[in-house]
N, C-alpha and C positions, 0 to 999 in steps of 0.2 A: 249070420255068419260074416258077410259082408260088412256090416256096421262092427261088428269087432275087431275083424283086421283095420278096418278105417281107423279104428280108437286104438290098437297097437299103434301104427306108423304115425297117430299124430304124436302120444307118449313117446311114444321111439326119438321122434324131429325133436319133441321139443328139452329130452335128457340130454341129444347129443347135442341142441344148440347151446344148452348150459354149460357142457365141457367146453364147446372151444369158444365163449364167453369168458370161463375162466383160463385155459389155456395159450390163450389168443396175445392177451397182453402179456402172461411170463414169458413166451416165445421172443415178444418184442422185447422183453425185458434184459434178458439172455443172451439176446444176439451180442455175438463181438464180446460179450465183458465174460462168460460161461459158458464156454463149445460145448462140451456134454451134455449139462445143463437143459442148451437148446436141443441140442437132439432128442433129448426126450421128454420134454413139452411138444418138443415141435410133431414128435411121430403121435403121439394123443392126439393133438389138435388137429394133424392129416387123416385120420382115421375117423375122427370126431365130426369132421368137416364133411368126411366123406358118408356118414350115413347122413347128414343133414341133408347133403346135395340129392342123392335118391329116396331119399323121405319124401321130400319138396316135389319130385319128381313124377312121384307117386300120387301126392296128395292133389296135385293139378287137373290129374284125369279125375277125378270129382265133381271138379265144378270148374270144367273151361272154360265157362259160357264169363266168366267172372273175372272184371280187369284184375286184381288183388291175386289172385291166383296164375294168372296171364304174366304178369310182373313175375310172382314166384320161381316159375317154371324157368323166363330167363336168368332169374338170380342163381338158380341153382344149377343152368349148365354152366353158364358162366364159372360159376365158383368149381364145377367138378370140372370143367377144362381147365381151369388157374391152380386148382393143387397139384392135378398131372402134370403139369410144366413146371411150378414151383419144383415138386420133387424130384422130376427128369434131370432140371436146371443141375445140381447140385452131380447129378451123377455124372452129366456132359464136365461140369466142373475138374470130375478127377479123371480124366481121359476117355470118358464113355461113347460109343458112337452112337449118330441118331439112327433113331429106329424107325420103320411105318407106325407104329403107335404117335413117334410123337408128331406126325403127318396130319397122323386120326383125330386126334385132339385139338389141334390147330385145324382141321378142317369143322369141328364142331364146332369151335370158340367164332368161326368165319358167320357160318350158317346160325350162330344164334345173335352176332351182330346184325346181319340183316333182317331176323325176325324182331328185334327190340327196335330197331329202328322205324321197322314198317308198323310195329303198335304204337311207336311213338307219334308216325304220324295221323294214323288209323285215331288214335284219340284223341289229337288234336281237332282233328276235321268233328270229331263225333261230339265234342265239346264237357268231357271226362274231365273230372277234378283235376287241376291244371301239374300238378307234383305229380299225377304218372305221366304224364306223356313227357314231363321234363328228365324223370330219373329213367324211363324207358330210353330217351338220347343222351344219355349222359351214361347210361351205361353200354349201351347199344355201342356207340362211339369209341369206350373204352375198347370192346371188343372189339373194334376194328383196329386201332393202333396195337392191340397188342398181338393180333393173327400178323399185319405186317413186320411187328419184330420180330416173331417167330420163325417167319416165312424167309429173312432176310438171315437171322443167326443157324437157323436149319438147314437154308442152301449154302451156305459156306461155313460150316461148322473150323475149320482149320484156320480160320481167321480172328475166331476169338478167341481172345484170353481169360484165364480162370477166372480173372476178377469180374468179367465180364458175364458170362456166367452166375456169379457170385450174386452180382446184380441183379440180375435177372431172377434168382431166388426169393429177393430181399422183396423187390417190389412188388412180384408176383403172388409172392404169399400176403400182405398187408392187404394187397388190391382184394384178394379172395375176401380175407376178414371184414374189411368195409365193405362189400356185397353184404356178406352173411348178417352182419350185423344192421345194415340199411333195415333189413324183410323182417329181423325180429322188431327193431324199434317201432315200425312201420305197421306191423302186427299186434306186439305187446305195450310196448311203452305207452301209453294213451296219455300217464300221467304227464308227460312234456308237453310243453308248446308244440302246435303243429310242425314249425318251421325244423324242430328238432327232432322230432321221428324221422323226418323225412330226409333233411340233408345233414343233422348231428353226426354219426359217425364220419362220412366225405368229410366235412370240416377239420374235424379232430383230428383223423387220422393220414388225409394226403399232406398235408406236413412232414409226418413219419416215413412216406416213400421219397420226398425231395431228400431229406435228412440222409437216410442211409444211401440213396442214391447217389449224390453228394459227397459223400463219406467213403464210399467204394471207389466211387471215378479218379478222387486224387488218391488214393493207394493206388490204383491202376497208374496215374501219370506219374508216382515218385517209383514202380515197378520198371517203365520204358526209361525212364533216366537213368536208371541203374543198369541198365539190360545193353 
């Protein structure tokens, strides 16, 4: 009984990681050029994400003892705190107040920085294949920058502006996607070069958060000139 639910929730993880595989880049694709469009890609791909995240979640208590699995477990809080905020983002955007939820979430995204960080260096000392203990700080890390922008746009919610907000959508969501996609390449891809399972997506895709990061800041600064 046991081993069949374990083979549900792996089929389970690994249908939804194909949706937002395919839904991941229309999303990018759609932003800004397709509003609608994105909206509904974008709700696939939040939904799609989000059974990945408690798949992943799920699949962990199996084999904790396992750095591959260890990784997993951060990739997938990680990514299930970055959709909760990605999609809050958008609500705050149209006048919404913050809630203790998005408290909840930024206090998970806290507490799984310091767990990635402490396997990051838990494997270094242990002498672990040198790419987790690198993506274990490198993700760890991201979770820490992004609880303190949380931590900073939550305490004073009336100080920012929609675009602001906006932003916060844009990169947040991207950032989830290069998680999600790090743990499958890292997982399935075997076919590539090592160096490309492992940091391929980060490469590719943190371009895409300067980009539209970039791209929302000056709308934000031609908004205060006009204002």
């Amino acid at each position: 009984m046991l081993e069949l639910l374990s083979n549900i929730n792996l089929y389970t993880h690994i249908i939804a990681g194909g949706v937002t595989l395919l839904a991941g880049p229309f999303a990018i694709y759609f932003n800004m050029r397709e509003v609608r469009k994105h909206r509904v890609v974008g709700k696939i791909f939040y939904y799609a994400m989000l059974v990945v995240a408690i798949s992943a979640i799920i699949a962990f208590f199996k084999r904790p003892d396992q750095v591959f699995f260890q990784f997993l477990l951060g990739i997938a809080l990680m990514v299930l705190a970055g959709i909760f905020r990605g999609i809050r983002s958008v609500f705050l955007m149209k006048g919404g107040k913050v809630l203790p939820f998005d408290w909840a979430y930024t206090g998970l995204l806290a507490m799984n920085g310091v767990f990635m960080l402490t396997m990051s260096a838990y494997h270094f000392y242990k002498g672990s294949m040198i790419a987790f203990p690198i993506l274990f700080g490198v993700f760890g890390l991201s979770c820490v920058v992004d609880t303190y922008q949380s931590w900073r746009a939550f305490s004073r919610p009336e100080a920012m502006h929609s675009l602001s907000w906006l932003r916060m959508h844009f990169l947040t969501m991207i950032g989830t996607f290069i998680a999600s996609t790090t743990a499958f390449t890292v997982n399935a891809a075997h076919f590539l070069p090592w160096w490309a399972q492992w940091f391929g997506p980060t490469i590719l895709l943190v371009p895409l958060q300067f980009y539209f990061g970039r791209k929302v800041r000056k709308m934000h600064e031609k908004a205060l000139k006009k204002a």
